[in-house]
N, C-alpha and C positions, 0 to 999 in steps of 0.2 A: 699619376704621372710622376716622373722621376724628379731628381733635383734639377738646376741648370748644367748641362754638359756643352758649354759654350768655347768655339774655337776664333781667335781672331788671328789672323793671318794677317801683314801689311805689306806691302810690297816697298822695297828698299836697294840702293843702289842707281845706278843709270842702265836701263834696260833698252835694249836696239831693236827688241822683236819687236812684232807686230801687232796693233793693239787687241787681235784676237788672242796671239798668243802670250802677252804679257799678261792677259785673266787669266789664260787657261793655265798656265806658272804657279801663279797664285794659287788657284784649287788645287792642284798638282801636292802641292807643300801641306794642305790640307788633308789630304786624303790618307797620310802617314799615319796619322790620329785619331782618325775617325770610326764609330763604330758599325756594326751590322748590326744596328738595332733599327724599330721605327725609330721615327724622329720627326720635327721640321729646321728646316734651314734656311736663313737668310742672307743674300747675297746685300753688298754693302758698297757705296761706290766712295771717290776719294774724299770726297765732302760729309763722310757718314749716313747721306741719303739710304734707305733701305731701297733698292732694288727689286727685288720680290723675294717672295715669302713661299715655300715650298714646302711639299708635305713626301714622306719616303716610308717606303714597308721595308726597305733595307738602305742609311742614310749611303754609306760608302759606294753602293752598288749605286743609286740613283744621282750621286753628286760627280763621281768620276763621268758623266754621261756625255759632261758637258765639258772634257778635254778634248774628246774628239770632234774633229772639222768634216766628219763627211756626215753628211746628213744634215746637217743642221740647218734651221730655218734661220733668215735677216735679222729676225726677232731675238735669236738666243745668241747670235753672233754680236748683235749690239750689246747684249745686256752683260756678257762673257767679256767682254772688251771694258766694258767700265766698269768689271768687279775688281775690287781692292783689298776686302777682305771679308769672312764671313763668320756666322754664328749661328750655333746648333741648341737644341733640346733634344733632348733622348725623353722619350714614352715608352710606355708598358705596351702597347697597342696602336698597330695603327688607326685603330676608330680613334683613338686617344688623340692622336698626328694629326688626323682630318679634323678633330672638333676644336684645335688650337689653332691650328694654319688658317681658318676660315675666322674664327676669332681674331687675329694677328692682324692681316688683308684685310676686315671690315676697322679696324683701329689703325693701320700702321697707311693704308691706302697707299703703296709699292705700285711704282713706274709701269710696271713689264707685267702684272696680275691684272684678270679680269676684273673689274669693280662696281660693286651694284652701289650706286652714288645715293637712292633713293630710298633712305631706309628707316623712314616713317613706319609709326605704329598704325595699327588697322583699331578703327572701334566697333565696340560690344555693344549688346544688351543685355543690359542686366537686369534680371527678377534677384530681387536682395530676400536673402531668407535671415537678418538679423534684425526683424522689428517682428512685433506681431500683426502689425498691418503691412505685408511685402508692398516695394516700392518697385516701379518701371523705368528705369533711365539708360541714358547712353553713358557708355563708361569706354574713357582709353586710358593703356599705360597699364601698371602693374596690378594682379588679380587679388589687392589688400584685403577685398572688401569679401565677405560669404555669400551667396548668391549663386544661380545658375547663368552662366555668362554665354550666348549666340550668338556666335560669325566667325570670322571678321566677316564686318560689311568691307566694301571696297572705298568709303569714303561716309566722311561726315554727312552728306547729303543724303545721302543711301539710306541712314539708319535715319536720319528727322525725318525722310517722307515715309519709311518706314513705321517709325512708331507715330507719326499725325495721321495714318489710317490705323493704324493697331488699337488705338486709345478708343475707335468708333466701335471696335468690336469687343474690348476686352478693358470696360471702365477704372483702369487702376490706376490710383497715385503718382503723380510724375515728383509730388513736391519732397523737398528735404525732409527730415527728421524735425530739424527745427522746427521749420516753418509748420508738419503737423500738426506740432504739438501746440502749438500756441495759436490756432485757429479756436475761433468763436462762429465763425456763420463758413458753408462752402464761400470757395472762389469760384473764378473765371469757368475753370477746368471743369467745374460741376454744372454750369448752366448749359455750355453748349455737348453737354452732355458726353465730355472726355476723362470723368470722375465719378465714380457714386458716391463720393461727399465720406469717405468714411472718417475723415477728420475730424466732424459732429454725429456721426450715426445713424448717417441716414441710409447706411445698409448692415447688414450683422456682419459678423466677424465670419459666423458659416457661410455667408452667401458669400462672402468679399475673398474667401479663400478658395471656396468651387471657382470664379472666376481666374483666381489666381493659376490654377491648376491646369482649367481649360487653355490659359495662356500655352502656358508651359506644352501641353498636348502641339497646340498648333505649332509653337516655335521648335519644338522636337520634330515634325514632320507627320502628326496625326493626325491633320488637317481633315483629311475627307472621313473619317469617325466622328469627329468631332462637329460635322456638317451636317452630318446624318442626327447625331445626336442633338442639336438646336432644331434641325428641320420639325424631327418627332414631337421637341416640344411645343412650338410653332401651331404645328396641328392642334396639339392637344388643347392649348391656348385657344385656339381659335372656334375650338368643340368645343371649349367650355365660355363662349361667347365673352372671354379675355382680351378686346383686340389692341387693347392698350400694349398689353404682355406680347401679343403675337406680333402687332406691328416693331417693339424694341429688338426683336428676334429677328424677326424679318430682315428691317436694317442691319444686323451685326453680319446677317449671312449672307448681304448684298457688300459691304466691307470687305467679308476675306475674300468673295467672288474678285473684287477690285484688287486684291493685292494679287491673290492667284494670277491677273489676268495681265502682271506687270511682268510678270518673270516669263524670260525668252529663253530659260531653260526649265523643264521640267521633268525630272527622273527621278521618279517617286523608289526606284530600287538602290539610290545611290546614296548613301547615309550621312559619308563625310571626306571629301576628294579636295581637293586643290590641283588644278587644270592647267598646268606651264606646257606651255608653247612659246616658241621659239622662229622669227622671223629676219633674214640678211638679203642685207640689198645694201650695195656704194659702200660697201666697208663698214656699215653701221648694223646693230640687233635689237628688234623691238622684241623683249619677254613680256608675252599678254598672262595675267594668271587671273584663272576665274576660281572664286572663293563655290564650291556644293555642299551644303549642309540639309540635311533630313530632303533632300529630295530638293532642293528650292536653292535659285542661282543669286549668293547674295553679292550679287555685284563682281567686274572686273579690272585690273586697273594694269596700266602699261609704264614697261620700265624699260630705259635703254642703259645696259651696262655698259662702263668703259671698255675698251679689250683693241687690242692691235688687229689691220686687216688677217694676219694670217691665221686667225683665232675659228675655230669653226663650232658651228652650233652647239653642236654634243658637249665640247668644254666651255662652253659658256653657259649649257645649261646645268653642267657640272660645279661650274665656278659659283654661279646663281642662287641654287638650291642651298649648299654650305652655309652664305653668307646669310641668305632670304631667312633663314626660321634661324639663325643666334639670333635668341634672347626671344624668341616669339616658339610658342608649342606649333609642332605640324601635326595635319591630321593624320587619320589614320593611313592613307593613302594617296601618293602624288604619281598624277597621270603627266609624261613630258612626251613633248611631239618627236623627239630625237632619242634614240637610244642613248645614255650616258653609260660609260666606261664602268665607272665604278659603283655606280646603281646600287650594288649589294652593300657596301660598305658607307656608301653616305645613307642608305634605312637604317646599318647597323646604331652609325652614329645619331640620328635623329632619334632612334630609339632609347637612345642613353639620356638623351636632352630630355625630351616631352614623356619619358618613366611607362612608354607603353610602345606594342608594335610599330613601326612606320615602313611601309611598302613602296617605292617606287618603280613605274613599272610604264612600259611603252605599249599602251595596246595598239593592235593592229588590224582590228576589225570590228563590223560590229557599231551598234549604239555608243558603245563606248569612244572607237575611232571616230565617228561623226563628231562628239563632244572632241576631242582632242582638233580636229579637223577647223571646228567651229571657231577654237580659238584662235589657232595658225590662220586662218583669215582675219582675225580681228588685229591679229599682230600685223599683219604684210598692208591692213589700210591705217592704223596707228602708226608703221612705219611712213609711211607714201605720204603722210599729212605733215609726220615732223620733217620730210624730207624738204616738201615743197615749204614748208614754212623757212625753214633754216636759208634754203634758196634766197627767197623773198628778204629775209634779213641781211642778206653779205648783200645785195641788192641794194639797199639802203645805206651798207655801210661804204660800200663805194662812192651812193652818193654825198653821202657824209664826206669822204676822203677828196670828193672833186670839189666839192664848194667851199671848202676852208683850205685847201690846198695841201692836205699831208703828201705826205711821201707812201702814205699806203694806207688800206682799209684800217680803220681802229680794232682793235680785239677788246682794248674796254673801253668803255666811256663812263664814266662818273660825272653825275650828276648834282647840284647841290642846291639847294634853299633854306629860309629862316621861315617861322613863325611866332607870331605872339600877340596879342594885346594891348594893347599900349603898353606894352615893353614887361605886362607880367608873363610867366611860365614860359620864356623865352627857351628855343630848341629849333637847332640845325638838323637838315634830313640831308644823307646820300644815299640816291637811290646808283643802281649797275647795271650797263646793257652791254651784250658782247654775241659775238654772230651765234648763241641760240638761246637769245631773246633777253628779257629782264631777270637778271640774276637774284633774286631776293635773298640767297641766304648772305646774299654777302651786302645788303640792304645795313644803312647805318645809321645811330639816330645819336645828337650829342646834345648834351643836356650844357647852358650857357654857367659857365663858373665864376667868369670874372666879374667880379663886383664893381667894378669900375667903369665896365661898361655902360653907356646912360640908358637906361629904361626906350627901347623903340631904335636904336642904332644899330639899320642891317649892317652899315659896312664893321662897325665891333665885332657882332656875330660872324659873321662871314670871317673877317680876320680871326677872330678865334679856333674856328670850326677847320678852317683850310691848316693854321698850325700847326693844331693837336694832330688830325688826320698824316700832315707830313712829316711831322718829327716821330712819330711813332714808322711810319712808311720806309726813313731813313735807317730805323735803329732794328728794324726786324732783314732788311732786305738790302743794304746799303749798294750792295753789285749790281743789283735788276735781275735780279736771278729769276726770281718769281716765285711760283709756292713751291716747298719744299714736298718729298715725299710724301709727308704725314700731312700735308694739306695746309700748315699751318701759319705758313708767312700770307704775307698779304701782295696783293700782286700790283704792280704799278700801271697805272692809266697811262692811256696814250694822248686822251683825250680828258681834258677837263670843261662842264658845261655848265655855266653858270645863270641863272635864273635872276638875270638883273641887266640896266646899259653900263656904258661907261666908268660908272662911279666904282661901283662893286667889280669890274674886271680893275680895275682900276690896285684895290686894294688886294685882289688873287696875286695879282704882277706883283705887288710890291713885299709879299711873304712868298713867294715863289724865290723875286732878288734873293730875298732876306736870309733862303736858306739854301742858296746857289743850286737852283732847280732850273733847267736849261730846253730839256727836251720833251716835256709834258707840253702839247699845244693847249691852250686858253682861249676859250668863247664865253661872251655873253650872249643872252638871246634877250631879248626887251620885249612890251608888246606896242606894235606900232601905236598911230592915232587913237585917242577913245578907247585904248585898249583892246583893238579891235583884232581877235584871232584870224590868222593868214596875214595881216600884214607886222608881221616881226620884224626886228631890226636884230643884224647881228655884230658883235663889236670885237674884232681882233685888236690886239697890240701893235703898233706899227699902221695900221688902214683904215682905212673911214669906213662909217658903217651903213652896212650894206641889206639889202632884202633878197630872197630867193622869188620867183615866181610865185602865184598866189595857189594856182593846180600843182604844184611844184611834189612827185611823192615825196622829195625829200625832205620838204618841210612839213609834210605830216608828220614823218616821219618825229622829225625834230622834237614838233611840237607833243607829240605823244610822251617822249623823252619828260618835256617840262612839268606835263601837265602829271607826270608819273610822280615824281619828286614833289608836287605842289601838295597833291594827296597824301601823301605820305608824310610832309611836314606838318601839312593839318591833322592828320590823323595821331600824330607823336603828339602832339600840342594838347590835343582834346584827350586824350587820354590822361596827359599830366597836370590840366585842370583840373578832371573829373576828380583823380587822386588826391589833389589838394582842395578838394569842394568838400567830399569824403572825410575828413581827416578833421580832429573836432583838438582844440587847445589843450585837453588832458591829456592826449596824447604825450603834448611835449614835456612833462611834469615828469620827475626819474620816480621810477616806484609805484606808477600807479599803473596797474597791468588790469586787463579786463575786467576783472570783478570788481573791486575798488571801482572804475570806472564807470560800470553799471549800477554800482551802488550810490553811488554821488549821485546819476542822472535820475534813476530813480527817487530820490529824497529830493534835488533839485527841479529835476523837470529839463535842465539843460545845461548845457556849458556855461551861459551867460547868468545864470540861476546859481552856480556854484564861484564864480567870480565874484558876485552877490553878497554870497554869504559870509555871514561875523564866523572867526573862530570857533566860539562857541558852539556853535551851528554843524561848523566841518568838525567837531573833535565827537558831536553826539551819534555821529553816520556809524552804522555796522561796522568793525573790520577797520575803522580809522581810527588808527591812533593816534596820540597828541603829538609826537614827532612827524607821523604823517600831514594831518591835519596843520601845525605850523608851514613843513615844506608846501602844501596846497595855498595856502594864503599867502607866502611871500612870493608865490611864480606870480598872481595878480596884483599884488600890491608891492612890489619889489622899490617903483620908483617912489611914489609916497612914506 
């Protein structure tokens, strides 16, 4: 790729045209400059927001496209109107153009671009070939480790139910390295016969690696040899009146019958496919992708890209693909239910990514059609579910908007609670809900700072926790703009809900005053008598408070909201216990890093063993020296 060949244009003066034509001015001025190479370009609007992000096999020819008004779709006439100035790269190649532009769009996440929001990693299984006893685990994220890696599954679940029948046929080590090596008897794993114990030797190293290998046969797709081949010995087990032998066999080959009998696809001729289909209904696209490997369906999972109504399949399966495999290998081959445009050129590019072929390709007949067919079904009821769901939530959010009296449905509500202890590992939770459903990445947990606060003082917390949350609110977003192109402001509530009566709205009001906050509506929810869920009480500023119905859905609603945040504050809580249960006083000592630490517990026995000890004691430990061994003694005896 070239250096940066970047143009910024600004538009300046008092201009009378129209706001089509004062973008199209803009490019105009542009286009003097520009070259006839590949490239991508991004359009820029008066706030510096990136607009979208563009890819050209000739920039000048594909940028001037967008001076002229006949043709043009709502979509390019908005985006042309609030361009203000733009910026290029020049490439070698247009493969080079496509694998930046989709780079760009998955980092830059531009207004007017398709955008795949969902872009989790898929996990493995991993057979590790860097011990001489291979290990079996699930593995996500980057391929550090040596091993033979299988999938993607289409989810965490996928590969645990996966490998808790795998382990019945194919007894290999789930455990760490560590933990290996420092066994004296098997574990768990080995009794219910999910290990053959090689930890202690209770199989050879030859038999522990035939199994190994068998693994591999099966997770490669050579199942039915390999069936044949247990069956045989099964028999021969069984002629040689071995029924101990035969019945373990037996079992293993009643196992893969059970995993075989899970997969709702089976195309023992298809080696290694990735299956996008593509579904539109109401302006929205559910992409279904089903993961084929050796012949066996590891799971499917459903994504709804961003994209304007005027967006049609093809380019959104186009847009999809781009983004889908940056930073993840594609296989050898992607079947899509829609013909894509430039098909050729996004293989070229996925071929440069993942250092081997990649084919995409529309079949249209055929076994193969059926599998493409199968998924375009699964997208159009994956569609039809998030539709009706999303339904059911603006449903809810109206009722929301009738019972506390907005001026309109909420788009967010934030939610807030405390937990703690009697006032130890105190921590505020906000949870996020907006008409498609509970937001979690935008879920927020804050840890309590002020020392002044007294030990068990929700309204402290509360007070603290609504501060930080709005003076940070103020200083990213001060207009109400909301999030910016790149996703990264924070977006302001319409609705704030608070998980307490009186007192606690009490304290929201008065750092709301405190930081001239006006138009955020305030609710508390309480729980009525005895605590008793369905009779809530709710507490605006200004009105007495009040109850909904007890069949009420909108106070299921409500209360689902509470009971969201309530989990989630317990859940921050017990995590930050646990870490602090965990966490042993050498820690806090400067200089003593794990080994040293080991070594002390070692010779002591424990932390309070090493508090214990004379000088003399700490300076004769491995590895500790007398400067060390003084600093060890004055962190315990500091006040004496």
């Amino acid at each position: 790729m070239s250096d940066l060949a970047s143009e910024n244009i600004e538009s300046s003066g008092k201009l009378t045209e129209s706001p089509f034509r004062r973008g199209a001015d803009i490019i105009q001025k542009v286009l003097k400059n520009l070259p006839s190479t590949p490239g991508v370009y991004r359009m820029i609007d008066q706030g510096g927001a990136i607009l979208y992000v563009g890819k050209a096999k000739n920039l000048k020819k594909r940028v001037s496209s967008y001076i002229k008004t006949a043709g043009q779709s709502s979509r390019i006439m908005r985006m042309v109107s609030l361009t203000r100035s733009m910026e290029f790269v020049s490439t070698h190649t247009e493969v080079e153009a496509l694998l930046l532009e989709a780079n760009l769009i998955k980092k830059l996440k531009p207004r007017y671009n398709i955008i795949l929001r969902d872009d989790k990693s898929f996990p493995y299984i991993l057979i590790t070939s860097d011990h001489e006893w291979p290990q079996i685990t699930k593995h996500r994220g980057g391929r550090s480790r040596k091993g033979e890696y299988y999938g993607p599954f289409a989810s965490a679940g996928a590969v645990n139910e996966t490998l808790a029948t795998f382990q019945r046929i194919f007894p290999l080590r789930s455990c760490s390295d560590t933990e290996f090596q420092n066994r004296t008897r098997p574990c768990l794993q080995y009794q219910i016969k999910r290990c053959a114990g090689p930890c202690v030797e209770l199989i050879s190293r030859e038999d522990y690696l035939t199994v190994v290998e068998e693994a591999r046969s099966f997770l490669s797709g050579r199942s039915h040899s390999l069936q044949k081949k247990l069956a045989d010995r099964m028999q021969t087990a069984s002629d040689e009146l071995d029924f101990e032998q035969a019945a373990v066999l037996r079992d293993r080959l009643k196992a893969m019958a059970h995993i075989q009998s899970k997969q709702t696809i089976n195309l023992p001729k298809i080696d290694e496919v990735d299956v996008i289909a593509a579904h539109q209904e109401g302006g929205q696209t559910c992409v279904q992708v089903f993961f084929i490997r050796s012949g066996q369906n590891f799971g499917n999972r459903a994504h709804y890209p961003s994209h304007t109504k005027d967006d049609e399949p093809a380019d959104i399966l186009s847009a999809f693909i781009g983004q889908f495999y940056d930073g993840r290998p594609a296989p050898r081959r992607i079947w899509t239910s829609h013909d894509v445009g430039d098909a050729r050129l996004l293989g070229d590019a996925l071929s440069i990514a993942a250092e081997r072929a990649v084919k995409i390709e529309t079949p249209k007949r055929g076994l193969n059609r059926e599998l493409v067919d199968h998924a375009v079904l699964n997208a159009k009821g994956a569609l039809a579910r998030r539709m009706a769901e999303n339904a059911t939530q603006r449903k809810h959010l109206e009722g929301v908007a009738a019972a506390f009296n907005l001026s309109a449905s909420p788009n967010r509500i934030e939610v807030y609670d405390n937990s703690h202890i009697s006032g130890a590992h105190s921590t505020g939770a906000m949870v996020v809900a907006g008409p498609e459903g509970f937001e979690k990445k935008a879920y927020r947990k804050f840890n309590i700072k002020d020392k002044d606060i007294t030990p068990g003082d929700d309204y402290g917390m509360m007070r603290e926790v609504l501060t930080r949350r709005f003076i940070r609110l103020q200083k990213e977003d001060p207009e109400k703009a909301g999030p910016d192109s790149s996703g990264s402001r924070e977006q302001w509530p319409d609705l704030i809900l608070i998980d307490g009566g009186q007192g606690q709205l009490s304290v929201v009001q008065s750092v709301f005053d405190k930081l001239g906050i006006k138009d955020v509506a305030l609710v508390g929810i309480a729980k009525g008598p005895d605590r008793n869920a369905g009779r809530e009480r709710f507490f605006m500023t200004g009105k007495a408070p009040f109850s909904l119905p007890e069949k009420d859905p909108t106070l299921y609603f409500l209360q689902r909201l509470r009971d969201e945040v309530h989990n989630f504050a317990i859940t921050t809580h017990r995590a930050k216990r646990s870490r602090a249960i965990g966490r042993s006083p050498l820690d806090e000592i400067p200089g003593i890093g794990g080994k040293r630490k080991k070594a002390l517990l070692n010779r002591f026995g424990s932390a309070k063993g090493v508090e214990q000890a004379a000088l003399s004691d700490l300076e004769a430990v491995d590895g500790i020296s007398k400067r060390t061994a003084t600093i060890i003694y004055d962190f315990f005896h500091e006040e004496s």
